[in-house]
Every structure is written in C-alpha cells, then in structure tokens.
LUMDREN-22656 format. One record per residue (C-alpha): residue in one letter; x, y, z. Coordinates in steps of 0.001 Angstrom, whole numbers, padded with zeros to 6 digits, always signed. Layout:
REM LUMDREN-22656
AXYZ/...
END
This chain:
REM LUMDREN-22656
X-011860+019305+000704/X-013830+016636+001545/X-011241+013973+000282/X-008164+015941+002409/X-010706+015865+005433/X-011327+012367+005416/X-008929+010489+007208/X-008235+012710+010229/X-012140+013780+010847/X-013663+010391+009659/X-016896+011163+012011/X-018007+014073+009456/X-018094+011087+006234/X-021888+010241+006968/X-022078+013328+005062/X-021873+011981+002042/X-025131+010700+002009/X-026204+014208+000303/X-024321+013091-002887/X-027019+010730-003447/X-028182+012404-006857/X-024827+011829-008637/X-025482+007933-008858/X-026919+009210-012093/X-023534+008830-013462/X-023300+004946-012918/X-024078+003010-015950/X-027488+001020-016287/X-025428-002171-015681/X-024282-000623-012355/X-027478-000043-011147/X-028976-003481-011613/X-025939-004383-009359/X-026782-001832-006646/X-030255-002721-006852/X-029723-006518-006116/X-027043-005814-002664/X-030014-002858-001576/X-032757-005935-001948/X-030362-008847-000289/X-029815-006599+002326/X-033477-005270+002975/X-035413-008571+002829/X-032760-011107+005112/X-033886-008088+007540/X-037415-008221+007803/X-036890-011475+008785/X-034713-010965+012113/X-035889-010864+015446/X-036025-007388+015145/X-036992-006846+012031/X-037967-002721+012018/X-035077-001526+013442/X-032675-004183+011427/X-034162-003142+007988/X-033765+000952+009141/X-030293-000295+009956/X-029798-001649+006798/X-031107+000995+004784/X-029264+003358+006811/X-025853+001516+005851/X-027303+001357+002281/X-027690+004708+001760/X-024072+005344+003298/X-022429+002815+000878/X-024211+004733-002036/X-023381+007781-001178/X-020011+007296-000855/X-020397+005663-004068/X-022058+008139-005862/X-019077+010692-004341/X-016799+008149-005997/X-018734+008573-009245/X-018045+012043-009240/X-014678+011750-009913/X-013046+011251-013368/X-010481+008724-012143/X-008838+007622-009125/X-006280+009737-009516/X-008453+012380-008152/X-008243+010439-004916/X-004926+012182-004299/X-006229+015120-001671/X-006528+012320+000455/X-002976+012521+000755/X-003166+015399+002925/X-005229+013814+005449/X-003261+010737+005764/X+000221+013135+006303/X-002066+014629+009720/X-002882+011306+010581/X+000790+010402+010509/X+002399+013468+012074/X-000768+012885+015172/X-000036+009676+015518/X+003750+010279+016038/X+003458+013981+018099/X+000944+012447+020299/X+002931+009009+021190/X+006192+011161+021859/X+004150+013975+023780/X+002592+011674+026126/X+006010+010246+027240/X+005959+007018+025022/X+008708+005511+022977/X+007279+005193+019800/X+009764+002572+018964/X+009425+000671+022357/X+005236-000106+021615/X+002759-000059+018917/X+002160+003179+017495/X-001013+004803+019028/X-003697+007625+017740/X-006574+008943+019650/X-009129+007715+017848/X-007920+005321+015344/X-006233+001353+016088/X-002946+000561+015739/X-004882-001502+012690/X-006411+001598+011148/X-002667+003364+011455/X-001516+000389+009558/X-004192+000560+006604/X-003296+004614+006938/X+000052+003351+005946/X-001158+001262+002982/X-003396+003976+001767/X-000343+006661+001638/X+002024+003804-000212/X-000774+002943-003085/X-001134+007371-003494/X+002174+007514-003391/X+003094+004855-006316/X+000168+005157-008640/X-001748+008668-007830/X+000646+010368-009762/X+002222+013868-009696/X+004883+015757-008494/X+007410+013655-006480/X+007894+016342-004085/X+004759+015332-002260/X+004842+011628-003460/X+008196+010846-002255/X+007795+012045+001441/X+003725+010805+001799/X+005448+006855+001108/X+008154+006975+002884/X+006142+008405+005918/X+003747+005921+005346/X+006121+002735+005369/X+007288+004314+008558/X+003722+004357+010056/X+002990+001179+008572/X+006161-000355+010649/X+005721+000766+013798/X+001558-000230+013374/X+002989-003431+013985/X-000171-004745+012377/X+000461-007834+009724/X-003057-007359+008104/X-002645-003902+006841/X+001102-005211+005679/X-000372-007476+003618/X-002836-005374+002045/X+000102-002880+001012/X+001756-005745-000580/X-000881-006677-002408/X-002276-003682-003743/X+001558-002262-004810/X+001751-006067-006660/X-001861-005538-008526/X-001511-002282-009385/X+002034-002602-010890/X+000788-005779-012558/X-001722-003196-014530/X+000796-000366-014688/X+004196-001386-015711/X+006169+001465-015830/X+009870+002113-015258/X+008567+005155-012264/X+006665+003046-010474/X+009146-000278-010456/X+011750+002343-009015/X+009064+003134-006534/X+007825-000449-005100/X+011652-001481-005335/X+012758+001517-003445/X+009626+000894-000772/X+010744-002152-000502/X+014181-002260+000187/X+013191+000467+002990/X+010466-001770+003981/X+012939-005030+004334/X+015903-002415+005961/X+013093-000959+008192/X+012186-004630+009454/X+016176-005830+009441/X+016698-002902+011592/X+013378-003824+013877/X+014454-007155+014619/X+017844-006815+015371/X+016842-004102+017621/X+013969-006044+018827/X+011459-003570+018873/X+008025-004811+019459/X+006101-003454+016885/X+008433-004582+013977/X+008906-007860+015803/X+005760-008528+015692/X+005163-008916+011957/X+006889-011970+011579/X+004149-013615+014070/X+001540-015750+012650/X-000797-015902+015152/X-004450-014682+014636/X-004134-012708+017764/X-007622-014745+019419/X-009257-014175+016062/X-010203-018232+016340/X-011994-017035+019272/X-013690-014601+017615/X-014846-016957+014638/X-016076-019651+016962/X-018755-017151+018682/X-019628-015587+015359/X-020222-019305+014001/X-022634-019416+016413/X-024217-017176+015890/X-024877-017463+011922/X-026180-020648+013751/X-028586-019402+015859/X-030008-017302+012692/X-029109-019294+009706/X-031571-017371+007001/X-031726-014117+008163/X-028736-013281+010398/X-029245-010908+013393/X-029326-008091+011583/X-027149-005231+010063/X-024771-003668+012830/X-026394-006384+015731/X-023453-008701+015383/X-021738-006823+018364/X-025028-007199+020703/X-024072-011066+020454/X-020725-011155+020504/X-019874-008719+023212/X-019222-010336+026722/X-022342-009965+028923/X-022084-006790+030802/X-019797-005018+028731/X-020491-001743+027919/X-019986-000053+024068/X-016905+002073+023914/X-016367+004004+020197/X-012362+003759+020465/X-009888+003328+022960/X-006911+005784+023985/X-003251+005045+023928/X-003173+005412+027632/X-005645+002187+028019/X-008753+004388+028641/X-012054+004333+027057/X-014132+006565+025229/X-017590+005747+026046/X-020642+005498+023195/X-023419+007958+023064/X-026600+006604+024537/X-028072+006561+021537/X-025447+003939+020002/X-025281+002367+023391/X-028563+000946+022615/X-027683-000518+019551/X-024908-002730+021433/X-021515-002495+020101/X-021957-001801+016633/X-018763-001764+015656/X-017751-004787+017512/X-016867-007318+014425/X-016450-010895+013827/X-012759-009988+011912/X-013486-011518+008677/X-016182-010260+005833/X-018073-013546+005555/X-019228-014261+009026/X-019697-010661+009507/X-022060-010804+006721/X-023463-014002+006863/X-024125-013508+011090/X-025504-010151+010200/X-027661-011040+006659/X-027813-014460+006283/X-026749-016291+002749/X-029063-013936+000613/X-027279-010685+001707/X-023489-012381+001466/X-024084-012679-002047/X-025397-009533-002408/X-022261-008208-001352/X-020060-010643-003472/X-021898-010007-006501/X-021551-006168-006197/X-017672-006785-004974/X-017045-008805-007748/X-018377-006668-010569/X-016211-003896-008592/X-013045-005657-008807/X-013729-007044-012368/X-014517-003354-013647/X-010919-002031-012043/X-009374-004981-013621/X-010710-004411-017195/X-010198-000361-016989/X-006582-001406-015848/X-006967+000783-012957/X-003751+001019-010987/X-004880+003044-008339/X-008612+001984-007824/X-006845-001870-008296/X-004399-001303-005106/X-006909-000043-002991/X-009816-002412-003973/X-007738-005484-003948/X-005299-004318-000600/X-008677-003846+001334/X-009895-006929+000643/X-006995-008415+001430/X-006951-006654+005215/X-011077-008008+005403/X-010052-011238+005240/X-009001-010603+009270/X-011300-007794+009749/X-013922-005822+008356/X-012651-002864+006319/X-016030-002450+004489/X-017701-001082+006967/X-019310+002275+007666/X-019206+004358+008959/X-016193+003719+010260/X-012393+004688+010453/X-012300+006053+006825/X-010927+002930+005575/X-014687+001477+004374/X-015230+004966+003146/X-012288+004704+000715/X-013231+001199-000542/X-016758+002740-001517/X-015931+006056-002857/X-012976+004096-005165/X-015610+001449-006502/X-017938+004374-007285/X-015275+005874-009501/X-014345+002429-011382/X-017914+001851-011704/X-018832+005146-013072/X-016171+004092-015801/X-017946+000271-016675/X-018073-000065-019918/X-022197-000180-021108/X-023840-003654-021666/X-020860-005506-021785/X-021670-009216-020740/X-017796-009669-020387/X-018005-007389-016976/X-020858-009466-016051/X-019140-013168-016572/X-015940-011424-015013/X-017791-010124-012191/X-019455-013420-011474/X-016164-015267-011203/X-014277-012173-009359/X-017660-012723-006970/X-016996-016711-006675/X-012986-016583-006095/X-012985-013732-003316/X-015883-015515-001620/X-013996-018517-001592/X-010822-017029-001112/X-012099-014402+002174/X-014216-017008+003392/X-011559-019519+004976/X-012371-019570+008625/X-015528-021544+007560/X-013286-023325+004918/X-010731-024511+007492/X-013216-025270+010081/X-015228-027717+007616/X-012493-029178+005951/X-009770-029307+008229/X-011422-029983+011754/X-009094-029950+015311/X-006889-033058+015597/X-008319-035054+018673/X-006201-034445+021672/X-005911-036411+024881/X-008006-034316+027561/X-009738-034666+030471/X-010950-032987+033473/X-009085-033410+036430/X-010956-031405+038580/X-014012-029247+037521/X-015512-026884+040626/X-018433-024761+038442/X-022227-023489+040582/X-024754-024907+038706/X-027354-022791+040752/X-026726-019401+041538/X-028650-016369+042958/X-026629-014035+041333/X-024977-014196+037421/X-022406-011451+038490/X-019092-012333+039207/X-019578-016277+038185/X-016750-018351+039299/X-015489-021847+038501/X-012318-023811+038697/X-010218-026153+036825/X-007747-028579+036227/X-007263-030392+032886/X-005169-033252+031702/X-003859-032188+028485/X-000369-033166+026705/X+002328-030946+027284/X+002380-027637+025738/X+000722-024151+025696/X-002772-023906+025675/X-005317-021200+026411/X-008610-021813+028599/X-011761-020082+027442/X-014670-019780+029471/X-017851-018808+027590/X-021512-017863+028096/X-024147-019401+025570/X-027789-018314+025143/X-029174-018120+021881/X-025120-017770+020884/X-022324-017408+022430/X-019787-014886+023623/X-016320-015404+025301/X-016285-014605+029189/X-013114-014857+030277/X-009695-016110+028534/X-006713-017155+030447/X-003290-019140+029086/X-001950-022061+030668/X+001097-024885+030188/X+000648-028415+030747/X+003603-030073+032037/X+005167-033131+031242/X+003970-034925+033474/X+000399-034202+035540/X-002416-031832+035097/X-002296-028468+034532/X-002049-026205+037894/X-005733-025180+039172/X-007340-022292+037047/X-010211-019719+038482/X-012056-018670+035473/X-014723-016335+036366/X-016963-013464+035352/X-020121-012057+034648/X-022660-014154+032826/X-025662-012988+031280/X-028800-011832+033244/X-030960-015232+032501/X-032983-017476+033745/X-031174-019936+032385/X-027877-020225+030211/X-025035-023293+029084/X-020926-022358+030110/X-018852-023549+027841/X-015449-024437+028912/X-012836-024665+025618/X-009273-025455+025208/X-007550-023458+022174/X-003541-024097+021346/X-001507-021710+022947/X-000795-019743+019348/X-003793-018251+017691/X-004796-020178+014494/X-006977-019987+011404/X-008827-022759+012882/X-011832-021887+014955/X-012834-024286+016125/X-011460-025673+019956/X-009201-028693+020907/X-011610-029778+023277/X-014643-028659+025118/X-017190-029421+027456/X-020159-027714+028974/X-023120-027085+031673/X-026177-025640+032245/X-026508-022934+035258/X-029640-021465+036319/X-030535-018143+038062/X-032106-019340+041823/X-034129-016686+043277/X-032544-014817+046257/
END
C-alpha cells in the first residue's frame, strides 16, 4: 500500500522512518557503509555556522535515507517494487485530466501537475518505462503503464529525465538479455522516435524541446553554488541550507508551483529554514556546498557500493532505476528527501540490492570503490569543465555603467548598462554577493554588428546589509555546461542611513 501510495501522496513518505528496525536485514558489510555516510554527514556539520540545527538537519535526512532503506530491505527483490505502478498510472491520468480541465492544450505546453515539475512528470515517466520492461508480470498492466509513461515522458518536455530512461532501459537490458524485454525497449523505442518525429513536425513545444542542449540557466546556478562551497570549503553550509544562499534576497520559500503560474507558499515552520528544496542542479555541489569534501565521499562511497551490489546481483530492475537516477542528478538532485518520490525510490531500491550483498566479499568492496571514483568523476563535471576548460576571453567592455554605490534603501536597487561585446546573444546577470552569491536579476540581450549593446536597467532587491559587492556577468546567450561567465566586473554598495 505504501509502494502504490507513493508517487501521488509523496508528503506521507517521511513515514518510513518507523521501518527503522528492519535495517537488521542489511549485511555487516552494509552497515560499515551506512555507518561511514551517517559520520561524514554528522561531523562536516558541527562545523557550520550553525552547527545545532545543521547536524539535527542532517540526522533528520539520515534517518529518512535509512528508513527508506531499511523499507527497501524488506523486500525480496525489486520486483516487489511493482505496486508502485499504480501510483505512477494516477500521477499520469492527474497530470493529463487536470491540464485538459483547466482549459490547456496539453500538446501546445509542457505537461503540468499540481504538485509535481514538469521534471518530476518526466522521471514519473522513466519510473513507469523501467516497471514496465523489467518488473515483470502480466502484460496486461505492463503494456499500458509504458506506453502511458513514454507519453508522459514526451510531453514533460524535460531532456534530463529522457536520459535517465535511456539509460536505465540500456543497463538493465545489458544484465537481462531476454528476447521479452528486447521486444519491449525496441517497441518503446520506435514509439519514442515516432512520438518525437510526430512532435517536431508538428512543432509542439514540449517535444521540440528535447532536441535543445541548453542547460536551461543551470551555469547560473553552478556559478552561485561554487561560491558558495567557497565561502565554506570544509564544512559546507549545512544539510538543506544550500537554498538560504542561493535564493535571491527577498524571495520567499514556495513548496511547488501550479500550472496556472501561482505559488504554493511554505509552512512557517520550513519558511525558516529558507528554501530547502531550492538546489544547486547537480549532486556534487549540492553536496559539497552543503557537507564539505568529507560528506561528498560519504555519499560516493555508499553510492558506489550501491551500484556495484546491483551490478554483481545482475539486478535489472534495481540497475535501471539506480543508474537512470543518477543519470537525471547529474542536472539535478534526485537524491533528495523528502522530496517528489523520486529520492524515495532511489533509497528504498538500494535498500533492497543491499539487503541482497553478498557477506564479506572484498570484490563488492574494490567494485564499490571504483563505482564510487567513476560516478564522482563522471556527475561531477560542472567543476570538471570549469577547471579544465575555462571561458574563452572575449572582447568586452563597459560602455556605459550607471550603478548607486550608496543607497538608503537595498529595495528595488537599480543600475544601468551598456557593454561592448562581439556580436551575438548574450545574457546579462546581475548578482548580489555577501558571504556568496545569489543571482538578482537575469535579462538577454544581442550585440550588434557594429556598436554597443542598447542600454539595459537591471534592477532588484539586494540583501538587507550594511554592506555587499554587485556583480555584473555576461553568460552566452545558450545555457552551457560551463559555469563560469564570459566576463564580469563588480562594486561595492553600502547601506547609507536614511
């Protein structure tokens, strides 16, 4: 029940927390694993700024990945993963009822939920497709679920989630090679490439937008959470106080947003936290800004022996949805929790493979190890690209610059500018930095052939300080996996009293 429950009432999964006992079933191996990510989390913590409420925090999100863990050890193989399968159908037929019911063209737009991103529909997608090829079965139920669920994934329009249900149907067939399941991914497939045929002749915006391969301001996003792993290089800011940094000054914390552009305001009780769930859109800076070095490994270590366990147990099932999620965390953060069911799945599926790890075998260990030092290295490429791979120098300059260096008031900050830059699309990025730094304001521009660009007002609020540095940045017009800017420059304003 709990399984079936999951996806479409994802709030009630803290629950899982009272299935703590049934760890017992994880091998000895197991637990030295568990009890190395509890310590690399604890300890970066009491180290923080904050360091009481960041080590609750982080025992708090301890004792949720356990549990689901421990709910995952429950089970005597994936396969008994497939009640989730009910969920995801509601999930589907909400998503679609809703977007038709409130006037919108399904096929005209992203698809939309209530509660749940057109990213979390996608990964809904990629969860049905992996149950749907390797849960096994009747096909009565199988058969419908994937086909739904390439339709859902579609009309997501999200490439992340596509990717993950690439990968995980490729793994898991590469373990489970069976005439059934070839018919299957070639089937999904050939509806997958008709489905996307059809899309783009049609040019429908959803399907269109798969074959983009911009990081949607994701290089934004890296560059602030860069700084602020720099701001706390050992310790990080703590677990779930990544969003207090990188959420524009003023903004308030909203838990999802509605098809129809409104907001669903947090709790006050969250509200004080930040934005919890605001991420940095890849796994390593979330963890590194959040735990530092010590805590990143933690996590890799434990990942590692995860995916090397599912690997060895030639899991088909627990392979797909291991491997696809990682895949998706490589542009956002599918690990944690709570959150839209999608972390909950990871950690109730590596509970199950690792209730099933063989008992003192060093192979797991020297498998895990190098699982743990190729999906670092391989998740890890924002800071990869931006160290090895730095942005080409440009020819820029300020034409005009008209920025308050002293104000009275932070609100409502204005400044203007012009910018010699070589033809081309660019976008402008004003940001405010104090310990770190967090994007203000974002606006795109094109330089002509010939003359500066045409006078920009960037403006905003800035944070309530004393004292803070505006940076001014110029990105390419595209979103990249580089993060960091073309070319930048900065100033100090200070708060005058009135």
């Amino acid at each position: 029940m709990w399984l079936a429950l999951l996806a479409p009432l994802y709030f009630f999964a803290p629950v899982a927390v009272l299935a703590l006992p049934a760890l017992r079933r994880l091998p000895r191996a197991a637990w030295w694993v568990l009890g190395f990510y509890a310590l690399s989390q604890q300890l970066p913590a009491l180290l923080t700024p904050e360091p009481l409420l960041s080590s609750g925090l982080a025992l708090g999100r301890t004792l949720l990945v356990f549990g689901f863990m421990a709910l995952g050890a429950s089970l005597n193989s994936t396969r008994q993963l497939a009640p989730l399968g009910v969920g995801l159908a509601l999930v589907y037929v909400t998503a679609l009822g809703l977007t038709v019911g409130d006037g919108l063209n399904p096929l005209s737009q992203r698809l939309g939920h209530p509660y749940m991103t057109p990213i979390t529909l996608g990964l809904a997608g990629a969860a049905g497709i992996w149950l749907a090829l390797f849960a096994g079965g009747r096909l009565w139920w199988r058969v419908p679920l994937g086909t739904l669920a390439l339709g859902i994934l579609l009309l997501s329009g999200s490439r992340g989630p596509l990717a993950a249900a690439l990968a995980g149907a490729a793994l898991g067939f590469a373990v489970r090679q069976n005439r059934r399941v070839a018919l299957g991914i070639l089937a999904g497939a050939a509806l997958l490439a008709g489905g996307f045929y059809l899309g783009q002749r049609l040019d429908l915006p959803a399907v269109s937008r798969l074959s983009k391969a911009d990081t949607s301001g994701r290089d934004l996003v890296w560059n602030n959470a860069l700084s602020v792993i720099r701001s706390e290089p050992v310790s990080g800011v703590g677990t779930y106080r990544l969003g207090t940094r990188l959420s524009p000054p003023g903004e308030g914390c909203t838990l999802w947003p509605a098809p129809d552009g409104r907001v669903t305001p947090c709790p006050t009780w969250i509200e004080r936290l930040g934005q919890p769930w605001l991420i940095a859109h890849n796994v390593t800076l979330q963890q590194l800004a959040e735990t530092g070095p010590l805590g990143l490994l933690g996590l890799f270590v434990l990942l590692g022996v995860v995916v090397a366990a599912a690997w060895r147990q030639r899991d088909p099932l627990g392979l797909a949805i291991l491997s696809g999620l990682l895949v998706a965390t490589a542009n956002d953060n599918t690990l944690i929790v709570p959150g839209a069911f999608v972390g909950e799945l990871f950690w109730v599926t590596a509970g199950s493979v690792l209730a099933r790890m063989p008992q003192g075998s060093p192979a797991v260990g020297w498998a895990g190890g190098a699982a743990a030092a190729g999906l670092m290295a391989a998740l890890s490429f924002p800071l990869l690209v931006g160290a090895l791979r730095p942005a080409p120098d440009i020819k820029a300059s300020l034409d005009a610059l008209i920025a308050p260096r002293d104000v009275q008031d932070t609100q409502n900050y204005q400044a203007f500018v012009r910018l010699n830059l070589p033809p081309g699309p660019y976008r402008v990025s004003l940001r405010a930095c104090q310990r770190s730094c967090s994007t203000v304001i974002t606006l795109p521009v094109t330089a002509p052939a010939s003359g500066p660009t045409p006078l920009l007002k960037l403006g905003g609020h800035l944070y309530d300080a004393a004292q803070q540095r505006v940076e001014l940045l110029v990105y390419p017009g595209q979103g990249s996996v580089r993060p960091q800017p073309l070319a930048q420059t900065s100033w100090v304003v200070k708060r005058t009293p009135k």
